[in-house]
Structures are given as C-alpha cells and as structure tokens.
C-alpha positions in Angstrom: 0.0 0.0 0.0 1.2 3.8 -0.6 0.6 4.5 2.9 3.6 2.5 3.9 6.1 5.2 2.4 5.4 6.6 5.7 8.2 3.9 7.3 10.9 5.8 5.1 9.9 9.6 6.5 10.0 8.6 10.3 11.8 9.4 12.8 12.8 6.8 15.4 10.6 7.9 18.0 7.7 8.4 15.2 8.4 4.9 13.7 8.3 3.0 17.8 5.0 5.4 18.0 3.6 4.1 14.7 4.1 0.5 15.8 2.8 0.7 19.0 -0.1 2.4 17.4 -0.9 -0.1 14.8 0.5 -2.8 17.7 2.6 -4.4 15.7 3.9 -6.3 18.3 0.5 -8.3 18.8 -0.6 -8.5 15.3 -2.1 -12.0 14.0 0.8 -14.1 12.7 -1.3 -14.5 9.5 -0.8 -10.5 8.8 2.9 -10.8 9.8 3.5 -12.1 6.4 1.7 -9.8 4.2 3.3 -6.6 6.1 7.1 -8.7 5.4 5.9 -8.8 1.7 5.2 -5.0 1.7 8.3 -3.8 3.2 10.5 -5.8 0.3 8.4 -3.9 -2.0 9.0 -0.1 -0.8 11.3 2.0 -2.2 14.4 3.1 -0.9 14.7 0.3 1.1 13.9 1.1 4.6 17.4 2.8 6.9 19.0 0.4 9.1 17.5 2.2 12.2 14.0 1.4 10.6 14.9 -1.9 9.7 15.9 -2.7 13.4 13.3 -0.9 15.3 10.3 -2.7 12.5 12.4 -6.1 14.0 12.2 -5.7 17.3 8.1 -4.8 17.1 7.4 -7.3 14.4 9.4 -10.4 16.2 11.1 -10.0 19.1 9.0 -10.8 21.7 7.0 -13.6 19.9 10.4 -15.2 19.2 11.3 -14.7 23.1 8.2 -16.0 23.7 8.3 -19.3 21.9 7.2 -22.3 23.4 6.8 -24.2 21.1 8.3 -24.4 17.0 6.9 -21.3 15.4 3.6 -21.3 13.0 4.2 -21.5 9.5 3.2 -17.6 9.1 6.0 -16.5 11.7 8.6 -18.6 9.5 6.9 -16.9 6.5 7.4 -13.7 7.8 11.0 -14.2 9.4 12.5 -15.5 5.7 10.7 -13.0 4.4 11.9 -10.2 6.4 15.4 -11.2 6.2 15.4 -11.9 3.2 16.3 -8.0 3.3 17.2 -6.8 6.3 19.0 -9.8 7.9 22.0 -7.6 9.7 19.4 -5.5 11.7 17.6 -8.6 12.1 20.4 -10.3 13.9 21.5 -7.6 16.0 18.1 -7.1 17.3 16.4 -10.0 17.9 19.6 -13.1 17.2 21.1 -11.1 19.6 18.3 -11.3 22.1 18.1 -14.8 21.9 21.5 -15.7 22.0 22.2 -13.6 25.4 18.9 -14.9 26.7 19.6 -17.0 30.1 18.5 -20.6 30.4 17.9 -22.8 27.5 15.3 -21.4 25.3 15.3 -24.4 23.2 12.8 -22.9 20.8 14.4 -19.7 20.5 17.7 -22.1 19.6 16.2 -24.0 16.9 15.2 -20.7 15.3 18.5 -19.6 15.2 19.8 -22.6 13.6 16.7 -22.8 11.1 17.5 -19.1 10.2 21.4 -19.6 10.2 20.9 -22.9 7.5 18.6 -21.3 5.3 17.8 -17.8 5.3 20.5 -15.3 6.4 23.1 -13.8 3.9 26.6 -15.3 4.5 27.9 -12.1 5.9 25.1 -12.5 8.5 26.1 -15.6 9.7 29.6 -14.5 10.1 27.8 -11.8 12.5 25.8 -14.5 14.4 29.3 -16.6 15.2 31.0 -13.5 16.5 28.1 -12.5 18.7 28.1 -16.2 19.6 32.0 -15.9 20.3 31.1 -12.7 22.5 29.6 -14.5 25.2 30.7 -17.1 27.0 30.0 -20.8 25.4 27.2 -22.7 26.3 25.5 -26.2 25.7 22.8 -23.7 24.0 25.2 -22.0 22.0 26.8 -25.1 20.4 24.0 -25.5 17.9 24.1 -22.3 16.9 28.2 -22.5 15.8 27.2 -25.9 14.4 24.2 -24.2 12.2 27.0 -22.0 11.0 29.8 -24.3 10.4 26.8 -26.1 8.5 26.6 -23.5 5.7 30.6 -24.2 4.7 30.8 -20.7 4.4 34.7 -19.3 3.7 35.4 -17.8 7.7 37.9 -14.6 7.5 40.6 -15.8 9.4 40.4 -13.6 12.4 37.0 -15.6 13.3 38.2 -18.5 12.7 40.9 -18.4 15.0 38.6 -17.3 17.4 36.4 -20.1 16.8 39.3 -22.2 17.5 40.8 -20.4 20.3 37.3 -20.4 22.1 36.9 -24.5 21.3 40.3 -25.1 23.0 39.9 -23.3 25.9 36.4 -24.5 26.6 37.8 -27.9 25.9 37.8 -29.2 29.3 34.1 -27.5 30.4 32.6 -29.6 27.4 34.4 -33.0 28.0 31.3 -34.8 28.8 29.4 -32.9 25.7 28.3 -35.1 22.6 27.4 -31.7 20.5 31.1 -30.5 21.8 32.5 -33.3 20.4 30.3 -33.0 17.3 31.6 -29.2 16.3 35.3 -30.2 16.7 34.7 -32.9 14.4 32.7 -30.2 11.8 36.0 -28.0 12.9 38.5 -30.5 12.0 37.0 -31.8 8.6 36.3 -28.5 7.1 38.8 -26.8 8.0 42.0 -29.0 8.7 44.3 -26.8 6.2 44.1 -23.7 8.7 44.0 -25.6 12.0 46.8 -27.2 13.3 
C-alpha cells in the first residue's frame, strides 16, 4: 500500500510510535507475512534504524516468547523479512536470543533454522561473532554448528577465534556429545588452517 512510504519519513521515536499504534507487536501471525511482503516492495529500502526498530516490534518478543516451533506464518514472515534486512535482524532479535539466560530451546532451533537457510553469508559470520562474544554454552553449540553447517569461507580472524574459544572451553565440554560433534565439523572442514 502507498501509505507504507510513511516507514521511510519517520523518525525513530515516530516509527516505535507508529508500531505501537498499529500494535505491531500483537498483530495476527497470519498479517505478519503480508506486512514482510510490503516492506521488500518499498522504495528506498527502509534505513538500518528502521529496519531494526520494524524487527524488534514485528518479532522480538514472539520469538522470546516461543514455546513451542513457530507457526508456519511466523517462519513466512521471518524469511521474508530477512530476506532483506538480515543484519538488523540479527542484531536485534539473534542477539536477544543468544544472550537470553536458560535454555530457550525454541528460540535455539530458530536460530539454527534461520542460520541454515535464510541469512546472507555475511550474517552468519555476524551471528558466530556474537556467539563468540559471550561465554560458550551447551545452547550456543548449535548455533556454531548451524554456521559451520553452511561451509561458508570464515575470514581468518574468526576462525581463530572459533578455534581459540573450542580449546579453551575444551575441558568445560568433556562430557558434551554436541562438543565433540563441532570439533569434528572444525576439523573436517577446515584441517588446512588448524593445526
């Protein structure tokens, strides 16, 4: 619709009014979709700003909120969305997840389901470094397997920080079968740079 050439004339604070107005945050997961199909479709594309503030209303706290895997409209609508605007995407909600305490098995899978088949390489290079932020967890080792998955070329600086963070976790994980599962994924793809 026309009216959405709004999104590219707000402010911040105008654009958080406009979604709280519309309540964007609440909106059926069936209309998620449609809105994700209109935003590809304006022109300019929206700002990062815009693209990370429409993020956090559209998804974040539905994907914090998981429970259980996410209706076929919310998967729609996340594909869709990052189809576009993955970076803001990730360092809104990926990042929300990721630093989210406990296990948040849902919220995991998500991740992993994003990281395997929607996110631009570049974007998964940005979810193992916010993974490699943050202390390693039996929740996070998924998430770097998702990645490693892809057999995307790592720059070297993250890869050596993969590798430096694997060895010194080493000994926390010795009992861990998805531990021993990445350095396996580790070693095969990537025996030529680690020695």
């Amino acid at each position: 619709p026309p009216e959405l050439c709004i999104l590219n004339n707000c402010s911040p604070s105008q654009l958080e009014g406009l979604c709280c107005f519309l309540q964007l945050s609440v909106c059926p997961e069936s209309f998620l979709g449609h809105f994700c199909r209109w935003l590809l479709a304006l022109t300019p594309d929206l700002s990062y700003t815009s693209a990370a503030i429409l993020a956090e209303q559209l998804f974040l706290r539905r994907v914090l909120s998981l429970t259980q895997p996410p209706s076929r409209h919310l998967m729609a609508a996340l594909a869709s969305f990052c189809s576009k605007y993955s970076q803001p995407f990730c360092h809104v909600v990926v990042a929300a997840v990721l630093q989210e305490p406990g296990e948040g098995a849902e919220q995991t899978k998500l991740v992993c389901e994003l990281v395997e088949d929607c996110l631009e390489p570049h974007c998964v290079q940005l979810v193992l470094s916010q993974v490699l932020e943050m202390p390693l967890s039996e929740k996070l080792l998924p998430v770097v397997q998702a990645v490693l998955g892809r057999q995307e070329v790592l720059p070297p600086e993250l890869l050596n920080l993969l590798v430096l963070t694997l060895c010194r976790q080493a000994s926390a994980f010795a009992t861990s079968l998805d531990y021993a599962k990445l350095v396996t994924a580790m070693l095969t793809m990537y025996q030529s740079q680690v020695s």
